[in-house]
C-alpha positions as CSV (number, residue, x, y, z in Angstrom):
1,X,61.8,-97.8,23.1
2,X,64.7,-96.2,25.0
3,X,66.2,-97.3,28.0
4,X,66.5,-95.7,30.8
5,X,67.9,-95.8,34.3
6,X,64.8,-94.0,35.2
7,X,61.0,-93.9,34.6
8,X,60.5,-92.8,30.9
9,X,57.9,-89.9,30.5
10,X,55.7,-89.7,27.2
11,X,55.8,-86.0,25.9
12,X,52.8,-85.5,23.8
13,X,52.3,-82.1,21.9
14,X,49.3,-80.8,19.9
15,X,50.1,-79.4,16.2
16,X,48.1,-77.1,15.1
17,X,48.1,-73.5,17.7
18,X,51.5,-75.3,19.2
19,X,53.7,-76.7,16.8
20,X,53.1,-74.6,14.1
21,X,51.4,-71.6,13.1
22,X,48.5,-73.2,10.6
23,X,45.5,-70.2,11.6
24,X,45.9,-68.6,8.4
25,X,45.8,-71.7,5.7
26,X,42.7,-73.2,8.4
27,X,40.9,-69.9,8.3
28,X,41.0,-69.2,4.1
29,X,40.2,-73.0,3.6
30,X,37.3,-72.5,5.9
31,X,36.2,-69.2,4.3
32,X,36.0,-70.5,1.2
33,X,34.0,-73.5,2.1
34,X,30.9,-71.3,3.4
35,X,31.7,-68.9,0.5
36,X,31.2,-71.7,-1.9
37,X,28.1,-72.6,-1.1
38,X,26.7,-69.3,0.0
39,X,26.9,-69.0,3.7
40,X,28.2,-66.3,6.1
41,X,31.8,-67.5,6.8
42,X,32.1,-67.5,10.6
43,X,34.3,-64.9,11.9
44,X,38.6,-65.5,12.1
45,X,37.8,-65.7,15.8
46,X,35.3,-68.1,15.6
47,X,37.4,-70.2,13.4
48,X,40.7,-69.8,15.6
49,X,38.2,-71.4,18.2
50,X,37.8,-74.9,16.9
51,X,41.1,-75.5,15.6
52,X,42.5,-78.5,17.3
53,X,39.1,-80.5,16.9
54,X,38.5,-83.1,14.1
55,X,37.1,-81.9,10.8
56,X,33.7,-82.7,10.9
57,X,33.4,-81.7,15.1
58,X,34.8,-78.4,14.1
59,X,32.8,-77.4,11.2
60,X,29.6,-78.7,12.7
61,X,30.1,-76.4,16.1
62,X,30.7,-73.2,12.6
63,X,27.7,-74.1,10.7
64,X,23.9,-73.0,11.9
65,X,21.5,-75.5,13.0
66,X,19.4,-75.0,10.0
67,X,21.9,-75.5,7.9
68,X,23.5,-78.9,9.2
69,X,22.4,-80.8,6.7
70,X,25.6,-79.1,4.6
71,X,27.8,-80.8,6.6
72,X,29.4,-83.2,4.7
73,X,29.9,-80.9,1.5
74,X,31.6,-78.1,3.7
75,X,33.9,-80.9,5.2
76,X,34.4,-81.7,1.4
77,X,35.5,-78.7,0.7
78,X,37.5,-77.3,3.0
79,X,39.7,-80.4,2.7
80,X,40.2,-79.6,-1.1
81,X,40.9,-76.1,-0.2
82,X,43.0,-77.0,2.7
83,X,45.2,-79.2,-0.1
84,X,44.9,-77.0,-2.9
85,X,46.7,-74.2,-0.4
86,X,49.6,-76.4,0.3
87,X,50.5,-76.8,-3.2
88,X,51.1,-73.0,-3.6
89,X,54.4,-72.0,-4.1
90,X,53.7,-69.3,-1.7
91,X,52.7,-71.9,1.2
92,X,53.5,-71.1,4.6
93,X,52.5,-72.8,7.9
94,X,55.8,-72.1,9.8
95,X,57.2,-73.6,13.4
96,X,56.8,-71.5,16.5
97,X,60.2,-70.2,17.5
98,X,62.0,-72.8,19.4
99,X,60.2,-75.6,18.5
100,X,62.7,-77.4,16.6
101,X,65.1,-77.1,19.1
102,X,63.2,-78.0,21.9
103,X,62.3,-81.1,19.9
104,X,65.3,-82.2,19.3
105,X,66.7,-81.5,23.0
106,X,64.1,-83.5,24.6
107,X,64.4,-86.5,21.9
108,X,67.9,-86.9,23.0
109,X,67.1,-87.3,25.8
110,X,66.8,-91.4,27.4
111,X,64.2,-90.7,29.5
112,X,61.7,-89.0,27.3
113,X,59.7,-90.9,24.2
114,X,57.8,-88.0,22.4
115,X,54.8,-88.1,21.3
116,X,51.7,-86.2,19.1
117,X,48.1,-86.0,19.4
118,X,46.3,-83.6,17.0
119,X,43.2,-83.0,15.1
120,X,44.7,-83.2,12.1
121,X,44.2,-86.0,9.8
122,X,47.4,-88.5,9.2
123,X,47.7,-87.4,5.7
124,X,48.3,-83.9,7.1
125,X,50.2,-84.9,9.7
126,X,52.4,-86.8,7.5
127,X,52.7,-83.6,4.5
128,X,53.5,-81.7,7.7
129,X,56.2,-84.3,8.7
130,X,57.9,-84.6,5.2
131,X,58.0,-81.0,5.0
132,X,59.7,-80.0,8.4
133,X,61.4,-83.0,8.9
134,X,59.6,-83.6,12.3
135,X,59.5,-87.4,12.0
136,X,63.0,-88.0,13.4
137,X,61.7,-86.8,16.5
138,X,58.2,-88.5,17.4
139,X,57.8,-92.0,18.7
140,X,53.8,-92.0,19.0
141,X,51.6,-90.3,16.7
142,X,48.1,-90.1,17.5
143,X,45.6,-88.2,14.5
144,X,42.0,-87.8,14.1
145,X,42.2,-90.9,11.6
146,X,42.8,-92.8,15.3
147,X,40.2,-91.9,18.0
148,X,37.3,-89.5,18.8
149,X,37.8,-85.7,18.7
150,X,39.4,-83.9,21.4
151,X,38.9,-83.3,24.7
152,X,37.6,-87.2,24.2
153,X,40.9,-88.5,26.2
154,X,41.2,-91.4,23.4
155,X,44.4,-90.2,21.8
156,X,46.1,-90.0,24.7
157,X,45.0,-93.2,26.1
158,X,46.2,-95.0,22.8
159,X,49.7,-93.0,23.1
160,X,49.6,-94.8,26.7
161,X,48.9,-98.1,25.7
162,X,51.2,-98.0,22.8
163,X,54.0,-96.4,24.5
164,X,53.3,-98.5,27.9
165,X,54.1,-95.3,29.6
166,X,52.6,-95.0,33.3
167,X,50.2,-92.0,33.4
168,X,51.7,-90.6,35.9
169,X,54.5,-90.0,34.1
170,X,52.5,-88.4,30.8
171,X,52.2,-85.0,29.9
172,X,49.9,-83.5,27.1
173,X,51.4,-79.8,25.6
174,X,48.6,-77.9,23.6
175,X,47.1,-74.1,23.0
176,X,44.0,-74.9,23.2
177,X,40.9,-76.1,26.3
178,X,40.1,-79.1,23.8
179,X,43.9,-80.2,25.1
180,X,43.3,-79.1,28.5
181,X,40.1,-80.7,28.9
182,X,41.8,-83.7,27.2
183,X,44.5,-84.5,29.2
184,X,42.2,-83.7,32.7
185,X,40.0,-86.5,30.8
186,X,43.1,-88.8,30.8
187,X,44.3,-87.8,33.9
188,X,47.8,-86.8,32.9
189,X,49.2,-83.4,33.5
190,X,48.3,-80.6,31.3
191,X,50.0,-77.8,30.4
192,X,48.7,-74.7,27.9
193,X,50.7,-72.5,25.7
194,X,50.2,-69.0,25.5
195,X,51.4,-68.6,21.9
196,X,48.4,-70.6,20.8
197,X,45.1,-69.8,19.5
198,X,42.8,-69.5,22.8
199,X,43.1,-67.2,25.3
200,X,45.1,-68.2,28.5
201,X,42.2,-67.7,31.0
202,X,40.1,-70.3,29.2
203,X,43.1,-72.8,29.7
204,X,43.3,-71.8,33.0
205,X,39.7,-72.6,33.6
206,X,39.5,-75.7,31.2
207,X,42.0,-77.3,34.3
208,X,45.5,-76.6,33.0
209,X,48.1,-77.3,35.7
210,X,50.7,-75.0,34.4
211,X,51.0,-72.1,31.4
212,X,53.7,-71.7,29.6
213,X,55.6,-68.2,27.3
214,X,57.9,-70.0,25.0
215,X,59.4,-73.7,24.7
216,X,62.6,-73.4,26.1
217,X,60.5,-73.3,29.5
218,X,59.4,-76.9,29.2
219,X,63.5,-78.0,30.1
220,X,62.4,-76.5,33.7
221,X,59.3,-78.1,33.8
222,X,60.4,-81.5,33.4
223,X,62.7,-81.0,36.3
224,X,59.8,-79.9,38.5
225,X,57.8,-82.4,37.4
226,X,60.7,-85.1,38.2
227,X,60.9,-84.0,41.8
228,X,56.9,-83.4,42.2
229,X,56.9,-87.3,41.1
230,X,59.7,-88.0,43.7
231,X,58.2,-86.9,46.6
């Protein structure tokens, strides 16, 4: 861990709706797993909605109640579509603007350890790593391979307890209320993205203590958060 001459604060950021831009690869995959076995796809909208939850959570809040018991083979294959997608030369589930640089500003930094929590599998988080070269930058990873679905606090608990990090001095980044509601859960400080994939008056009312337009903003932040603490 680094050292520093003051408190260290954990970072964490959601993937998916934060990160990167993954909607379109999430929605076709989706589609093509009702498709396949002859439901009504839910709507783009609908499907924007549950990104950021674990696999099986988000497809069971899609599918109707009479047809849960098609649960398991949608999960199936959306995954395969999900892959198959990703091999395409064609591929492309690009960084926000700024990201990158905003990433590597704050890992620089000795008094920030960053971190990730997202509904994303490990395998996925790991293609996504390799890909973008985003490892360099994370010192806690938290997947849905390690804890319940969001806004179950677990994956930020575990990011604590890993990381040894006070609360206190914890903040959880995402775009959607599942990371709102999450980090309230934890009792860390949340803050929602309005580049993300639900709308900012839900964050507001899922409990987010700030909103912010583009990630150079979060250099600010920290400094406001840093004298909040000091008081």
């Amino acid at each position: 861990m680094k050292v520093a001459n003051v408190e260290p604060k954990l970072v964490i950021f959601d993937c998916d709706g934060t990160l990167v831009d993954s909607q379109h690869i999430i929605i076709k995959a989706m589609r093509t797993a009702f498709e396949t076995l002859g439901l009504t796809p839910p709507s783009d909208r609908d499907i924007r909605g549950i990104i950021g939850l674990s696999l099986t959570v988000a497809v069971d809040a899609l599918v109707p109640e009479v047809q849960k018991e098609k649960l398991p083979q949608l999960c199936d294959i959306f995954k395969a579509s999900f892959i198959a997608q990703r091999e395409l030369p064609y591929f492309h589930e690009p960084l926000f603007l700024g990201a990158r640089e905003i990433l590597q500003e704050l890992s620089d930094r000795e008094d920030i350890l960053l971190g990730v929590a997202t509904g994303k599998s490990r395998r996925g988080v790991d293609k996504l790593f390799e890909r973008e070269n985003l490892g360099q930058y994370f010192y806690n990873i938290q997947t849905a391979d390690d804890a319940p679905s969001k806004p179950h606090p677990g994956m930020i608990l575990r990011a604590i307890e890993q990381t040894g990090i006070n609360s206190r001095n914890v903040l959880m980044i995402g775009d959607t209320t599942f990371d709102i509601e999450m980090a309230r859960n934890a009792d860390v400080e949340a803050i929602g993205v309005r580049w993300g994939y639900h709308e900012e008056s839900a964050l507001v009312d899922a409990g987010a203590h700030s909103l912010i337009d583009q990630f150079s903003e979060i250099t600010d932040l920290l400094a406001t958060f840093d004298q909040a603490a000091c008081q």
